[in-house]
N, C-alpha and C positions, 0 to 999 in steps of 0.2 A: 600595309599590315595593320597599320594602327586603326584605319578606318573601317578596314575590316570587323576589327574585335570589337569596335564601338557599335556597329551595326548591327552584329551577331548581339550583344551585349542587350542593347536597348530592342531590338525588335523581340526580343526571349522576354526581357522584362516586362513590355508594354501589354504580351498576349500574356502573363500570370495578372497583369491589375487589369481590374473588372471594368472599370472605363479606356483602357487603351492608353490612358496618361499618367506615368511614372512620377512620384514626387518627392526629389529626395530631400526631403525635409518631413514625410509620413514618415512615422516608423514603423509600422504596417507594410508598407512600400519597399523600405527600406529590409525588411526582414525576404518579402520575396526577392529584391535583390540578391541579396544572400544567396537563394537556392539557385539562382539563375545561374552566379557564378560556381559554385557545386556542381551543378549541371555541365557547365561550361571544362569541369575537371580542374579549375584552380586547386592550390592545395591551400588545407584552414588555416593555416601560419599567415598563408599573403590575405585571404576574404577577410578573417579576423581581423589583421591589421589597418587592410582598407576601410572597412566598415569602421573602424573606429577612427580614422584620419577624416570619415565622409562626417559622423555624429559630431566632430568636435567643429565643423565649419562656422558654429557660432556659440561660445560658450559665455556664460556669465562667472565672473569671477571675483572675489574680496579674500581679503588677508582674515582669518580667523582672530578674534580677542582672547581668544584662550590657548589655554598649553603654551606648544611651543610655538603660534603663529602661523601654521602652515595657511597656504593657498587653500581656499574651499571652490569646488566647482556648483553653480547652483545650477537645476534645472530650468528656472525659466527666470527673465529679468528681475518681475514684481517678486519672489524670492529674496533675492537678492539683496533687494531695496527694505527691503522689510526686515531682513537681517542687521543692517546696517542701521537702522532704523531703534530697531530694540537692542543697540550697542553688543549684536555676538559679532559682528563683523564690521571691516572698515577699508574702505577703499584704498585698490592697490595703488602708490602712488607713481608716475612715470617719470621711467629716468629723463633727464632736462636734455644729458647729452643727447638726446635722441631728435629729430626732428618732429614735430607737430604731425605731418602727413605720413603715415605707412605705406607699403605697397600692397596694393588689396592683391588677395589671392583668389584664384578659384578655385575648392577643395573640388569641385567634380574632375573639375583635368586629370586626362591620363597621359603618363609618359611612358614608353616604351623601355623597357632595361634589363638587358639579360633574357630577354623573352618575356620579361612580367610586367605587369602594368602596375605602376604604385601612383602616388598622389605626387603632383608636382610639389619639387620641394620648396619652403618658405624660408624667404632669405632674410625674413627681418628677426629681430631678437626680442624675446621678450625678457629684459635683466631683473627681473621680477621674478624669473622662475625659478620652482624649487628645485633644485635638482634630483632632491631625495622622489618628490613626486614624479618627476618622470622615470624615475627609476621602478618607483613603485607601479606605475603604469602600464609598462614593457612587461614588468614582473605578474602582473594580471595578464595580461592578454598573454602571456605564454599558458599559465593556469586554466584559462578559458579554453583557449585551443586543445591543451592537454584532455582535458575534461572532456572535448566538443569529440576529439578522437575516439577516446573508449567508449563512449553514450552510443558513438556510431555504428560502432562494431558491437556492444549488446543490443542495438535493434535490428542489426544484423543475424543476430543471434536469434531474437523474440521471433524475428519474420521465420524462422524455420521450426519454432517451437523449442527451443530450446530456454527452461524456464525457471522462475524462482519461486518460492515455497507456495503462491496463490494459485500457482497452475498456470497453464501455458495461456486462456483465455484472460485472467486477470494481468499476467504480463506484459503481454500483447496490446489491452488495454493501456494499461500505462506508461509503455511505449511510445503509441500514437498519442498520450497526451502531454507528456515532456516536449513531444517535438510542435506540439499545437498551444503550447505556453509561447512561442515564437513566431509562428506561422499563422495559426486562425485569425480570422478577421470578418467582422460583418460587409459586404457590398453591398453597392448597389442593384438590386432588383429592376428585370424591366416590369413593364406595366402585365404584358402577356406571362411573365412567369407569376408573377402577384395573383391576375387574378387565376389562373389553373390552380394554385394552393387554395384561394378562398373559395373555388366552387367545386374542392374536392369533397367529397361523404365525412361528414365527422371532422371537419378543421373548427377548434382545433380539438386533436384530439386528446386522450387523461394528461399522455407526458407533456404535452406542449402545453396544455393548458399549468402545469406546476412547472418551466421554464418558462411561462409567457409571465406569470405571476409575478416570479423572481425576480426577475426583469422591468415589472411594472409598464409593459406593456398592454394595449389591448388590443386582443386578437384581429382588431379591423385595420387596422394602421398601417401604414405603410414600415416601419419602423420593424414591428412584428412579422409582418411579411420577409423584408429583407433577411432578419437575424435567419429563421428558420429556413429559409431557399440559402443562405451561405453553408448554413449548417447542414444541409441536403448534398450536397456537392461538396463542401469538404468529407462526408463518408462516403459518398461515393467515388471520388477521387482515391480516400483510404481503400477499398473494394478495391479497384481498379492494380492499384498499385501490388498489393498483396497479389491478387490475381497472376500479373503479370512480371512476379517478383524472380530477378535472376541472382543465383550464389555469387558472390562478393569473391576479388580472386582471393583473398585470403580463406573462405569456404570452400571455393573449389579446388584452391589445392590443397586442404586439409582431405577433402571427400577424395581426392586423388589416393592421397597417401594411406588411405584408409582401404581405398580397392587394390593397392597395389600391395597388401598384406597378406599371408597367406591364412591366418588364423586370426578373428579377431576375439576380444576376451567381451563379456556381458554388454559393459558401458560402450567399448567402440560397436559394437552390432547397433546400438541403439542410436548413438550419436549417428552413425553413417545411415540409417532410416533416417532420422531426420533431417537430414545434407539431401536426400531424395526427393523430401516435400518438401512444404510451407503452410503455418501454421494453419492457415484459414482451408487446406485438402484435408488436413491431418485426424484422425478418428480423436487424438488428446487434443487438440485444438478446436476448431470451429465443425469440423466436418462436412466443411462445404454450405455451410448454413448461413444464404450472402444475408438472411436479415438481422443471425444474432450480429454476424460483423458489424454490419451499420448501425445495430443501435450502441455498441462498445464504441465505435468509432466519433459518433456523434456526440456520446458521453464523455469523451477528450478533448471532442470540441469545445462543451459545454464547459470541463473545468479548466479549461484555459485558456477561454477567454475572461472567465470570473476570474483565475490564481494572478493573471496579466495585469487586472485592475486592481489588484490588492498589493502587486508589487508596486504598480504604480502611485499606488500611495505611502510606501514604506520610505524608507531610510535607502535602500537599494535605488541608484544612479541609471534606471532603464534608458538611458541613453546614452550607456557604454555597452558592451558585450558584456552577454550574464548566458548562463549554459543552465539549463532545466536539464537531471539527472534520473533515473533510478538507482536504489539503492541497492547496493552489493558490497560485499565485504571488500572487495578490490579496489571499489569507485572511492570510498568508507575510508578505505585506512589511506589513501592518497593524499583528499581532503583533510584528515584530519592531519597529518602527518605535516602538510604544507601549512599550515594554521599554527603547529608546533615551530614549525621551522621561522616564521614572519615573526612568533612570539621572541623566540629564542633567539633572534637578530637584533631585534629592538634595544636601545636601551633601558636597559632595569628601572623601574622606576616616572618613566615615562609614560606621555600618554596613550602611545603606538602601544608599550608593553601591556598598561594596563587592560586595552581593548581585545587585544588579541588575546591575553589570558581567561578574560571573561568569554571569548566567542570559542577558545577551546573548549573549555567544560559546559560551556551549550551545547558543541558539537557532540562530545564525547557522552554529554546525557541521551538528547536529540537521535541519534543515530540507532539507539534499541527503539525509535518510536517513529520514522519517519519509513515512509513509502519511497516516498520521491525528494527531490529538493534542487532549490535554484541556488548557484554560487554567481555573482557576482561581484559591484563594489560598491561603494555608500558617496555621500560626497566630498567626501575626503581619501578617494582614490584607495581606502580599504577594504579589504576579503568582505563582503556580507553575502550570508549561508539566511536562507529560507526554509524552513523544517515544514513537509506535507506529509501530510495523511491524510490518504486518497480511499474514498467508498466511491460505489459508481451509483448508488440509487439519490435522485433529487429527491424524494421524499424522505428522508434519512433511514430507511429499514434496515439499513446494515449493518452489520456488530462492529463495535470498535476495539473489542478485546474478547480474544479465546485464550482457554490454554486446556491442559487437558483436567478432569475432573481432580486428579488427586494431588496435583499440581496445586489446585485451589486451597486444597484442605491443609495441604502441606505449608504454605504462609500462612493460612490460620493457627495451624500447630504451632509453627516456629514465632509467631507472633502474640504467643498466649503466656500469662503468668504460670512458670513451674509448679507455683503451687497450685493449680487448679488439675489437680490428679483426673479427678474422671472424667472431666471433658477433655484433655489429652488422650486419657483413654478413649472414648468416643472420638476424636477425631485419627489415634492410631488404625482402632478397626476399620475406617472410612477409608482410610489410604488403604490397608489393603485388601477391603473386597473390591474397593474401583482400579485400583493396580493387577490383583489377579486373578479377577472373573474372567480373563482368557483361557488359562492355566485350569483352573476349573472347568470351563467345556471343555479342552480337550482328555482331560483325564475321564468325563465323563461319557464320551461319544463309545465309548467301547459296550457300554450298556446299552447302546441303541440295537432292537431286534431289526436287520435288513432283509423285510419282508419283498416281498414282488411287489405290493403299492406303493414301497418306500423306494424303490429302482425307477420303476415307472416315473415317479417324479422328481429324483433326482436328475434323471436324463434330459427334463425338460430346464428345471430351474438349474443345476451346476454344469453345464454340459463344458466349459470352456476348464473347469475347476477339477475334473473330470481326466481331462488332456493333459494339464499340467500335473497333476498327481502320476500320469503316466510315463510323462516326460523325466519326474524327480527320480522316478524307480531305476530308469537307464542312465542318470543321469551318476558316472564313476565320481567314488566318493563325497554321492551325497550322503545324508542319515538314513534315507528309508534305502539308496542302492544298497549302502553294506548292510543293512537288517534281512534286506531279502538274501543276498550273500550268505549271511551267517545262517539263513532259514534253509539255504539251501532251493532259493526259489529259483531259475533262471531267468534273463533278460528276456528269451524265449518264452517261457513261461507266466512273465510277466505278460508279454505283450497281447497274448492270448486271451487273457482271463476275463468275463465277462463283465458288466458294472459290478453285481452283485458279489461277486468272487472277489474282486478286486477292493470294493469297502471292504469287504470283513479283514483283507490282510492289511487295510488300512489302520482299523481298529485292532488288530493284534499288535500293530508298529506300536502306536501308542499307548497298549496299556501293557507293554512288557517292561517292564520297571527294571527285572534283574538287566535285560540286556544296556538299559540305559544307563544305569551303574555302572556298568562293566568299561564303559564306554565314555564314562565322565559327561555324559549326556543329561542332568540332574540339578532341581533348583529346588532351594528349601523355604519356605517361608518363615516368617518369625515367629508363626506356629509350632516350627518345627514337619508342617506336610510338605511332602516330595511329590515335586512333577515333573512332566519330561520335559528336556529344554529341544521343545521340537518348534516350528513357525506354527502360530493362530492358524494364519492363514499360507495354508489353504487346509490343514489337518482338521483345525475344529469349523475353523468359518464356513467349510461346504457343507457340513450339516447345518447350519444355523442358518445357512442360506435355503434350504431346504424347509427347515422350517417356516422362515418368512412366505416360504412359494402354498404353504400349506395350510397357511391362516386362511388363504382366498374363499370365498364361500362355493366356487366350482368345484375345490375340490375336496369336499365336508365329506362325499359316499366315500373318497379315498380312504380320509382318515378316519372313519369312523371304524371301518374294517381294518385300521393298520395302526399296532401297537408301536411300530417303528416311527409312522408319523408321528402320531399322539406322544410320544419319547422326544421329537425335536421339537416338537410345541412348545412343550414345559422349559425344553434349556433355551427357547428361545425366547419364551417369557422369561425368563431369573433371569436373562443377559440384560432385558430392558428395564425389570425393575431394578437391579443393584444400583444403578444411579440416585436412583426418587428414594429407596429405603434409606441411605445411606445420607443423603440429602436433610431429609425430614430427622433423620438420628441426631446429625450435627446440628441444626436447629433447634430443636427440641432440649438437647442437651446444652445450648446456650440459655436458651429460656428458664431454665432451670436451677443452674448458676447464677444467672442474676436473681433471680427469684429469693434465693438462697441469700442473698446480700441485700434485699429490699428494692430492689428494683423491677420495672421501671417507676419512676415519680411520674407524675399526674396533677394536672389541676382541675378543677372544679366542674370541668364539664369531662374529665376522661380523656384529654388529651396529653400524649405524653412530652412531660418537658426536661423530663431526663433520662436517658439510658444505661443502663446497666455498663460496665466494663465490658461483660463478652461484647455486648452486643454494638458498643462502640467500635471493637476491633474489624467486627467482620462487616459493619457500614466502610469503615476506614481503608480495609481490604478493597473491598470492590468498588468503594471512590478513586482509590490510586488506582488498580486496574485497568480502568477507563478512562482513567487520564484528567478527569475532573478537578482532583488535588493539582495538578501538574495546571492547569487553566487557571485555578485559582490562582496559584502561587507567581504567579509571570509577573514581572515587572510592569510598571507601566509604557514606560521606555522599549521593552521590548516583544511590547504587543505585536509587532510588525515583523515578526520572527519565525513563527508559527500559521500553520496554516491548516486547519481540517478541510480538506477541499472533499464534499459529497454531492457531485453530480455536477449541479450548476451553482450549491451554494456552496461559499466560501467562507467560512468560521471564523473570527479569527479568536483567541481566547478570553478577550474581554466579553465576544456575543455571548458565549455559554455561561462566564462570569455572570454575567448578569443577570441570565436566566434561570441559571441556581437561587437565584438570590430574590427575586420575582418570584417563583413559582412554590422556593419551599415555604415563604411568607415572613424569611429573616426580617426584621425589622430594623436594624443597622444600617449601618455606610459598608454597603458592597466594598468598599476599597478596603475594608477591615478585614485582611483576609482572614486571620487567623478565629478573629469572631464568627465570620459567615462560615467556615471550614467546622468550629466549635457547635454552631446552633445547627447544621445538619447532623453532623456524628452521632447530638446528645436527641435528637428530636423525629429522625429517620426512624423509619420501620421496615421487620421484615415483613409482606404481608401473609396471610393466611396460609395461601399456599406455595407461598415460598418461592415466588416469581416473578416479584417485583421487590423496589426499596420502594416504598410510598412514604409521602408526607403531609404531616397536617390535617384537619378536621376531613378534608374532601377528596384524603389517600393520594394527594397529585403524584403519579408515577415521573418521578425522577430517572431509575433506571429497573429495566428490563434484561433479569438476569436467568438463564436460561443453564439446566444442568442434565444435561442427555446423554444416551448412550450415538455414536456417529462412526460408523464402521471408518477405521477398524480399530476404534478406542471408544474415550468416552471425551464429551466436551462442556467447560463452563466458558458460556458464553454471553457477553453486557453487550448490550443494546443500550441509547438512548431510550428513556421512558416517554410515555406519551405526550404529556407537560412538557419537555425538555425540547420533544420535535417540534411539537406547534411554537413555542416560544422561539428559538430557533431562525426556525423556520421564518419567522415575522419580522426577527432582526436583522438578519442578513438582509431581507428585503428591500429595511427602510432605512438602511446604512445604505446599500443598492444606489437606492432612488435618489440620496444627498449628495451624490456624487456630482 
């Protein structure tokens, strides 16, 4: 039996390594090991444990100088030596009882036990050991395992579409990239796959050429070859797998329990469609679309092999089990919960305590800003947590902060001196026409004339919008069924009515004001105007959708002849400008306020070197926002904590530090945070039109700050600025290359 499993074992492993020969001493190797046994159906209690009985076959070890002395595990000898060296460390001394010669072990041996296979056990003693740290050890790899569990079962989840606030595409994504923080790995290429990529049309092509960069690569090399033919084949392995993807039994018999109901309510009808497909069939998913798959796919590869090399540089022990996560509120309060529990074990006062209390209020900050995140342990066998946030574009086009537009306005309000009356005022109205320019179209829609050109194009552009209004009318004890009720319309009568018949009882739902009173139906603004409290959408957003259909220049004979079109024009212009009027008000009205106080200062050539109060605030704003403040402010120490992972490149917050500091042309010591934080604030601008921070004689755009209307709201949204990508961009690179 035992030969069996070793055969099974090793022949599974040999065909996942690209040369055919296993080494366990790769950790690379050693990670597909892992899935082999996975594969093999062990459970992650016994792989977890092995794996980490196999990592530990040769460890370096010294008694710590500080605290309370524990045992320190270093990564590699010269470590070690070097520790010792600069007096943090000092040799563990051996008990005398002991003999000179030990019994060497072989950590690969398998023994048979209970059906399972564990590592032969070692009979010698080391009287040296902590015991607190083995304790601590067991205590981690149950943590790992736990962890390694739930990740499981929400990729289990992500594979069917079932997703978290990015959409099922972004989840999906970062899904396959937590598990390729473990798994990717560049091979070896043969000569024949090499050259069919270099004598492909276009190698390399835009993306590869900004990963080949990164990388420091050049395109002809062998080197370059390999990276990008692993990364071909690890998506299309992803492809593959998706494809071929079957319900987990914990799925299928959820999807059981679900058909074996007689009525299901909204969420389970939706939940049990998704138990039917998988994300990459699915219309909210991929839609069958094998090449956005692969390039999400590859874009996982991409940040995790960079997030792998950045652990590998940190404080985090990669040569113990460490579990790459997404974040959810479940995954979230478990973590932090067990980081409470290790703190709250400790002794008071000590070093254990004081660690852990510093790594909870990282956590606890850390988790409103993180995507993803690695838990592992450091070298002294404690909890270390890696905070990511994850874009998929390598050229950094991605936002790093949204929220909604009045959301924005609303910390500026709350973050403004009492006494500045009118520009509270001005940013009061701001919150509420970007709050209830909803509530406005639909009280308006009833004044729209629904001519026969206005049907005509409705049919074409809301046709789904349409359906569902028809569906609400039959639909007992909605708003619009008992309206039609109390109208005296029937179901029958409903179902009948033409488009045309059917908008205008749309528009009488909405603008009958007594019934909605009557009905507790009714919201007041701080105007004191009443509106119905009916859904945007689908009530007002089908005309506004109508109108967008109506802008096209085909259909200008429509509207020219149709006061009905020409009616959603207009509201579908006020929808798009409420953001930019509103926008430019608050601006304006900052300008104005300082002005009013002497500012902004200036020197000699018109450069500003000091700004106004507002105008500090609302820089201060949208630096926190984006996280900028929160880069600045990072210790040194725990630079290695943090991770902006965007594509291929990997951030860590000293890059951006520094790039701030470069770019806005501080003239200080970068490590001054609170200077380089002061000389942006005071020296930043809005620009012209109010869609970038710019700094300095040469405007260098810092950040790109964006305020739109984004159905079915409105969005402010920060971008890195153009200076900040290309700076960036150049240090990751050449941190990269020093590796």
């Amino acid at each position: 039996m035992k030969n069996l499993f070793l055969d099974n074992l090793i022949r599974d492993w040999a065909w996942r390594v690209n040369d055919g020969c296993p080494d366990p001493k790769n950790r690379n190797h050693l990670g597909l090991l892992e899935d082999t046994l996975r594969d093999l159906k062990y459970n992650e209690d016994f792989i977890l444990s092995y794996m980490q009985q196999l990592t530990e076959a040769e460890v370096f070890k010294a008694r710590s100088t500080k605290g309370d002395k524990q045992i320190v595990v270093f990564k590699s000898k010269e470590n070690m030596k070097k520790a010792i060296e600069d007096g943090n460390a000092e040799p563990i001394e051996k008990d005398d009882s002991k003999p000179d010669q030990e019994q060497e072990i072989d950590p690969q041996a398998l023994s048979a036990k209970g059906g399972d296979f564990e590592r032969k056990a070692d009979n010698t003693t080391d009287k040296t050991a902590d015991i607190k740290k083995d304790s601590k050890n067991t205590d981690q790899t149950k943590t790992i395992s736990n962890l390694n569990k739930i990740q499981n079962e929400l990729a289990e989840d992500r594979n069917i579409g079932i997703a978290g606030a990015g959409g099922a595409k972004a989840s999906q994504g970062e899904s396959i990239y937590v598990s390729s923080v473990k798994t990717a790995l560049t091979n070896t290429a043969s000569d024949e796959e090499r050259n069919t990529l270099r004598n492909r049309s276009r190698y390399p092509n835009k993306a590869e050429k900004i990963i080949l960069e990164d990388l420091g690569l050049d395109a002809a090399s062998d080197e370059a070859a390999d990276y990008l033919i692993s990364r071909e084949k690890y998506a299309q392995a992803e492809l593959e797998k998706i494809k071929n993807y079957k319900l987990s039994p914990r799925q299928e018999k959820r999807k059981q329990l679900l058909e074996s109901k007689e009525k299901l309510n909204k969420k389970e009808k939706v939940e049990l469609k998704k138990l039917s497909t998988n994300v990459f069939e699915s219309k909210s998913g991929f839609g069958g679309n094998e090449k956005d798959y692969l390039e999400w796919a590859k874009v996982a590869f991409d940040g995790g092999i960079a997030t792998r090399e950045l652990l590998d540089k940190s404080r985090m022990n990669t040569s113990k089990p460490y579990e790459a996560v997404q974040s959810t509120a479940e995954i979230d309060d478990s973590v932090e919960s067990k980081i409470k529990s290790l703190r709250d074990n400790s002794e008071p006062g000590s070093d254990d305590y004081k660690y852990y209390d510093k790594e909870l209020k990282s956590f606890k900050k850390f988790r409103t800003y993180h995507d993803t995140y690695v838990v592992g342990e450091d070298n002294q066998g404690r909890m270390f947590t890696v905070h990511i946030t994850n874009k998929k574009a390598s050229d950094l086009s991605d936002p790093h902060f949204n929220t909604t537009v009045a959301n924005r306005f609303r910390s500026l309000k709350n973050n403004e001196d009492p006494e500045s009356e009118n520009l509270i005022k001005i940013l009061e109205n701001a919150i509420d026409k970007t709050t209830n320019f909803k509530q406005s179209t639909v009280s308006s829609v009833s004044n729209i004339n629904i001519d026969d050109n206005f049907v005509k194009l409705a049919e074409v552009a809301v046709s789904k919008r349409l359906e569902e209004i028809t569906e609400r009318g039959l639909k007992n004890n909605s708003k619009l069924n008992k309206w039609l009720n109390d109208s005296n319309i029937t179901s029958d009568t409903w179902q009948k009515m033409d488009t045309k018949t059917r908008l205008q009882s749309v528009q009488k739902f909405t603008a009958d004001m007594e019934w909605h009173k009557a009905n507790g139906n009714v919201n007041t603004d701080e105007d004191g105007n009443s509106y119905p409290k009916i859904a945007y959408d689908p009530f007002g957003r089908i005309f506004v959708k109508v109108g967008e259909e109506a802008k096209l220049k085909k259909h200008a004979e429509l509207v020219n002849s149709s006061t009905g079109l020409q009616k959603v024009l207009k509201i579908k212009q006020e929808e798009s400008d409420v953001v930019s009027i509103q926008h430019k008000a608050v601006v304006e009205g900052i300008e104005k306020a300082d002005k009013a106080k002497g500012y902004p200062k200036t020197d000699a050539d018109g450069i500003v070197v000091e700004n106004g109060p507002h105008t500090q605030k609302y820089i201060e704003r949208v630096m926190a926002d984006i996280h900028f403040t929160t880069y600045i402010d990072m210790e040194e120490e725990d630079d290695d904590k943090v991770i902006a992972q965007m594509g291929i490149k990997g951030a860590k917050p000293s890059h951006i530090r520094k790039c701030l500091a470069e770019q806005s042309g501080y003239p200080g010591d970068p490590s001054d945070k609170e200077a380089l934080k002061s000389y942006i604030v005071n020296t930043a601008q809005i620009s012209e039109d109010r869609k970038f921070i710019t700094i300095g004689k040469n405007k260098n755009e810092l950040i790109k700050d964006e305020y739109r209307l984004a159905a079915p709201g409105t969005k402010a949204v920060s971008y890195f600025g153009k200076a900040i990508k290309n700076c960036v961009s150049k240090t990751v690179a050449a941190s990269r290359s020093q590796k």
